[in-house]
C-alpha positions in Angstrom: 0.0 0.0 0.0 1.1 3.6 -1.0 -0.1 6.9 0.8 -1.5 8.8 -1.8 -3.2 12.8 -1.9 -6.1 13.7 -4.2 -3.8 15.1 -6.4 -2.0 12.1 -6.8 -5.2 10.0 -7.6 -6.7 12.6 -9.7 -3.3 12.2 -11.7 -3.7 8.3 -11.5 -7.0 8.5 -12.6 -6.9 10.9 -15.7 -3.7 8.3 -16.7 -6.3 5.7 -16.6 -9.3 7.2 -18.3 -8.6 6.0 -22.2 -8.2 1.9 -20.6 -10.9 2.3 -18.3 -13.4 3.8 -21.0 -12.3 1.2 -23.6 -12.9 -1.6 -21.4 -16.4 -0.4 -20.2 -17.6 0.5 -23.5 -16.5 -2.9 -24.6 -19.6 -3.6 -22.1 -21.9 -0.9 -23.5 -21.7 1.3 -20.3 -19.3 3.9 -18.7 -16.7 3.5 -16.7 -17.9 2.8 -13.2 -17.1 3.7 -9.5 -18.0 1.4 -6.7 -17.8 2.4 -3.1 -17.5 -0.1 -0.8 -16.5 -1.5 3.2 -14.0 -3.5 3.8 -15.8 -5.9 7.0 -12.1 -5.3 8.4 -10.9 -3.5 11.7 -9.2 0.2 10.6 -5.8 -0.5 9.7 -6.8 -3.5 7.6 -6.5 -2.7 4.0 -6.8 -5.4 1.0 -5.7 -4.9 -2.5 -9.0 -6.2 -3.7 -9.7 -2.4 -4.1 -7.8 0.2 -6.0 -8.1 2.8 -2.7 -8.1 2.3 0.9 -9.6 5.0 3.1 -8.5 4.6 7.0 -10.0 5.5 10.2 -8.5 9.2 9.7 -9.5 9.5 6.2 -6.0 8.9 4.8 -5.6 7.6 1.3 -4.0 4.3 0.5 -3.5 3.4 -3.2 -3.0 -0.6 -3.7 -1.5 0.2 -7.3 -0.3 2.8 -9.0 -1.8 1.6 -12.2 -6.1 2.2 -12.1 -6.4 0.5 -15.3 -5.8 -3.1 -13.2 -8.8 -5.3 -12.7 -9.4 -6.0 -9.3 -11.9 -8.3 -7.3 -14.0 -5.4 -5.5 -17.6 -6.2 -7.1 -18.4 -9.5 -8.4 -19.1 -9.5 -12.1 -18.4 -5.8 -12.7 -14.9 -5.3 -12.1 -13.9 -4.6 -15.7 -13.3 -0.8 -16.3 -14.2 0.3 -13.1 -12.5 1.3 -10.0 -13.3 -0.5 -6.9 -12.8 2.0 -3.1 -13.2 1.3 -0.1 -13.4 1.9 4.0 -11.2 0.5 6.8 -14.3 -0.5 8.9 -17.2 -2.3 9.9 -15.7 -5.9 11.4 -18.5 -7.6 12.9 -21.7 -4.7 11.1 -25.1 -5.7 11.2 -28.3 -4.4 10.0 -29.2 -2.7 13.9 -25.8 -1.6 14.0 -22.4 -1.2 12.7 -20.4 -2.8 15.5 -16.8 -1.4 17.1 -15.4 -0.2 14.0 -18.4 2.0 12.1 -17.2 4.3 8.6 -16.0 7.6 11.0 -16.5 11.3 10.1 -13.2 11.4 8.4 -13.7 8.4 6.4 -17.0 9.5 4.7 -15.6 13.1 3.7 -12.7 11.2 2.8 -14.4 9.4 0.3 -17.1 11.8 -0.7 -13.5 14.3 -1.6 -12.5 11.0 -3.5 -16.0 10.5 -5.5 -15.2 14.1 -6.6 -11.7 13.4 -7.9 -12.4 10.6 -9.7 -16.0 11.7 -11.3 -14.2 14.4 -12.6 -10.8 13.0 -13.7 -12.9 10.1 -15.5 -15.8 12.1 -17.0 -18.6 10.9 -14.9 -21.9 12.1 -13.8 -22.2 11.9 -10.2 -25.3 9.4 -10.4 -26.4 6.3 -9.6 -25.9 4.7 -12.3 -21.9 5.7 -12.0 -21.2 5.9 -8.5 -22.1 3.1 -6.7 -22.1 1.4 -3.7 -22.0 -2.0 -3.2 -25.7 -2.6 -1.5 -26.6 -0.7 -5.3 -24.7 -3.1 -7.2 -26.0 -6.2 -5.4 -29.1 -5.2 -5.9 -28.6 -4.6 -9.4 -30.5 -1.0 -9.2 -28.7 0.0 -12.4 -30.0 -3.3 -14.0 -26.7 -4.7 -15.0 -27.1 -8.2 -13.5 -28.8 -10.8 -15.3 -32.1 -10.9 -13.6 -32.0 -13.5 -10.8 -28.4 -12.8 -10.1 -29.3 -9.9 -6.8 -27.6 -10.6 -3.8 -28.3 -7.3 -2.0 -30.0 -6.2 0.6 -33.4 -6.4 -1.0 -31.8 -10.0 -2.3 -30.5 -12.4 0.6 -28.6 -9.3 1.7 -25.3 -10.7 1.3 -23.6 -7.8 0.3 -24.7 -4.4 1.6 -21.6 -2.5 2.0 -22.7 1.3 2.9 -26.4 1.0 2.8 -26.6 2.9 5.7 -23.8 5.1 7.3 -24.8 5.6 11.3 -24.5 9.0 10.9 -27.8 11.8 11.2 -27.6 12.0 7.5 -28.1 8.5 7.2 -29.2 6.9 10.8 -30.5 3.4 10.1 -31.3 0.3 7.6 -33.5 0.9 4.8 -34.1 -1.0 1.7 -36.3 1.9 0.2 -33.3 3.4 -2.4 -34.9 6.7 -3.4 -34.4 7.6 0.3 -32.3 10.5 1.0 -30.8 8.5 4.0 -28.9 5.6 2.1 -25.2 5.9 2.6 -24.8 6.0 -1.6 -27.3 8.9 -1.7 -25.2 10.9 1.2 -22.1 9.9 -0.3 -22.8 11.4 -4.0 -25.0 14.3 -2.1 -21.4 15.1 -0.4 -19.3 14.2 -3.5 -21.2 16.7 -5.9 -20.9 19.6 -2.9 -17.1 18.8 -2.8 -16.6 18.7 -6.9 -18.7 22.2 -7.1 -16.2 23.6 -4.2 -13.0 22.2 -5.9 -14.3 23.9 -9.2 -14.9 27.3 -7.2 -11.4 27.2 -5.6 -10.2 26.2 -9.5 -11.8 29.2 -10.7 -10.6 31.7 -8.0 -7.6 31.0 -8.8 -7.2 31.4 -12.3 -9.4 34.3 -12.3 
């Protein structure tokens, strides 16, 4: 693992792009983020995903290359980029257990959305930032039908669905709620991408 800034993953990222779009338009879709938890204690990071975001919000690239596949979603790992939080060992639906996402952590990867949306050319959306509850439960409609295992689906997968925070307090399964952790988390990411482009433009103006 490698300490990286935003910087350095915007840089990482906008080397990536040309791969990343070829490979998901060989699929028929854009290239793809997926946010995720790693089910670890903080400290514990796993090069299954292309970031790792500790208990401060620090920034932990696995690779310096984002164009490698890695095994962060199942069946959607080609031309996409897979990050992830040090938490949530022993997480449950009633509660996130000893090690829940922290502050840092969630502004950490909200900062991180914005980066990458940008440096990619993505939409902050649903259908381009996900997390992994979304993708388990196929809410883009990627999946061959039959193939959910989120938390609408056996809920065997349902990394961020809610974040324990008063943004987004508790379980839901309802995904048009306001509350879900990937509705916070792209709520956050557009309001750091819009500050990063004000900052940008004060200070070429």
């Amino acid at each position: 693992m490698q300490r990286v800034t935003l910087k350095d993953i915007r840089t990482m990222a906008e080397a990536a792009r040309p791969t990343l779009m070829a490979q998901a338009q060989e699929y028929g879709r854009d290239v793809k983020v997926y946010l995720h938890w790693t089910a670890g204690r903080y400290g514990q990071m796993y090069d299954d995903y292309h970031i790792n975001i500790d208990k401060d919000g620090s920034l932990w690239a696995s690779t310096d290359d984002f164009t490698d596949t890695l095994s962060h979603t199942w069946h959607r790992n080609t031309g996409s980029i897979g990050v992830t939080l040090c938490c949530c060992y022993q997480a449950a639906s009633n509660a996130l257990g000893p090690y829940p996402p922290t502050a840092a952590q969630i502004e950490a990867m909200a900062q991180v959305v914005a980066v990458l949306a940008k440096a990619l050319w993505l939409t902050i959306d649903r259908d381009r930032i996900m997390t992994h509850a979304e993708a388990a439960d196929n809410v883009d409609g990627l999946l061959p039908e039959g193939d959910e295992y989120g938390p609408c689906n056996g809920c065997e997968r349902w990394d961020l669905q809610y974040l324990g925070t008063p943004e987004s307090p508790a379980w839901t399964t309802d995904y048009d709620s306001p509350r879900t952790g990937g509705n916070v988390l792209r709520g956050k990411a557009i309001w750091y991408q819009q500050q990063m482009q004000e900052m940008q433009d004060n200070e070429e103006g």
